[in-house]
Phi, psi and omega in degrees: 000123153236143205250150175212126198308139165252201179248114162283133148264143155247136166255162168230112181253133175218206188297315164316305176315323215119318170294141194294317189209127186279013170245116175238134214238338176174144188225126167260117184269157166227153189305032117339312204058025168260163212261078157274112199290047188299134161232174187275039200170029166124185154247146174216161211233131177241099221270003181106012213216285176208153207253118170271143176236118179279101152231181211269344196283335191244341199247080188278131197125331189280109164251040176215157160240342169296065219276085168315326188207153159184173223204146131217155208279167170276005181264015159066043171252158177252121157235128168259116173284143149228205186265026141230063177120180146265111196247123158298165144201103185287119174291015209225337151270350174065024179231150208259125146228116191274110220249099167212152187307327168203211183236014150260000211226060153303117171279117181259106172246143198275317204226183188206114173224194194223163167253174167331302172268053171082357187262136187240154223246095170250134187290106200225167196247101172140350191227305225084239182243138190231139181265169203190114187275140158300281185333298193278340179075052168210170217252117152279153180284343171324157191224121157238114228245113174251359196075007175191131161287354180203102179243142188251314188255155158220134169230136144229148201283172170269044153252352181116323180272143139296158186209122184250095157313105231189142189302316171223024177216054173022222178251162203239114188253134206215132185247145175262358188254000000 
């Protein structure tokens, strides 16, 4: 047997660098190949090069700068949770939209994952888990009663079922279809 090193370079980017905040909460390529960077201080989108910063003070569509989670779909859109909603970003207009069940009703969502049809399923801490249609771009109404209000994960599997992780009644294997 013989085994052989290979040579990593590592760089380390931070607030000198550009980035909005050195504590990053979730990272995503989009078909681009570019890098987006959620932080607890915003987004930033990093082309390989130099770091752009998205935040809600400068950015219309944007109501959060706490960006937590993210997902993007096969139609080649970015979805983000943060702690006050849901925010798009259609790559083909290049615009932010923020998404919440009503405008008393701010979602601090933990996870973000998508199903077969396009819907996507957020894990959120205070509602439990909220379906999210893609297509109409709206919240369903549906209740899946888990015995808990603070679910930090959603995963779903390709058979239909999910497995939801929660703060006190531990993880749920759950079928949505």
């Amino acid at each position: 047997l013989s085994f052989s090193q290979g040579d990593y370079r590592f760089n380390n980017y931070t607030i000198s660098n550009g980035l909005s905040q050195s504590f990053v909460t979730t990272i995503i390529q989009d078909k681009n190949n570019s890098l987006w960077i959620g932080t607890q201080d915003g987004l930033n989108r990093y082309d390989g090069k130099s770091f752009e910063v998205f935040n809600q003070d400068e950015t219309p569509g944007l109501e959060s700068t706490n960006f937590q989670c993210s997902v993007h779909t096969p139609d080649g859109r970015l979805w983000f949770g943060t702690a006050s909603g849901l925010i798009l970003y259609n790559p083909n207009t290049e615009r932010f939209t923020t998404f919440n069940i009503s405008s008393q009703i701010l979602l601090d969502i933990q996870s973000i994952d998508f199903d077969q049809k396009g819907n996507l399923w957020l894990a959120t801490i205070g509602y439990g888990i909220v379906k999210f249609d893609t297509k109409n771009l709206k919240f369903q109404t549906e209740k899946i009663n888990l015995g808990s209000k603070k679910v930090h994960l959603v995963t779903c599997l390709k058979n239909g079922d999910m497995l939801i992780d929660t703060e006190d009644k531990g993880l749920i294997y759950y079928n949505y279809l």
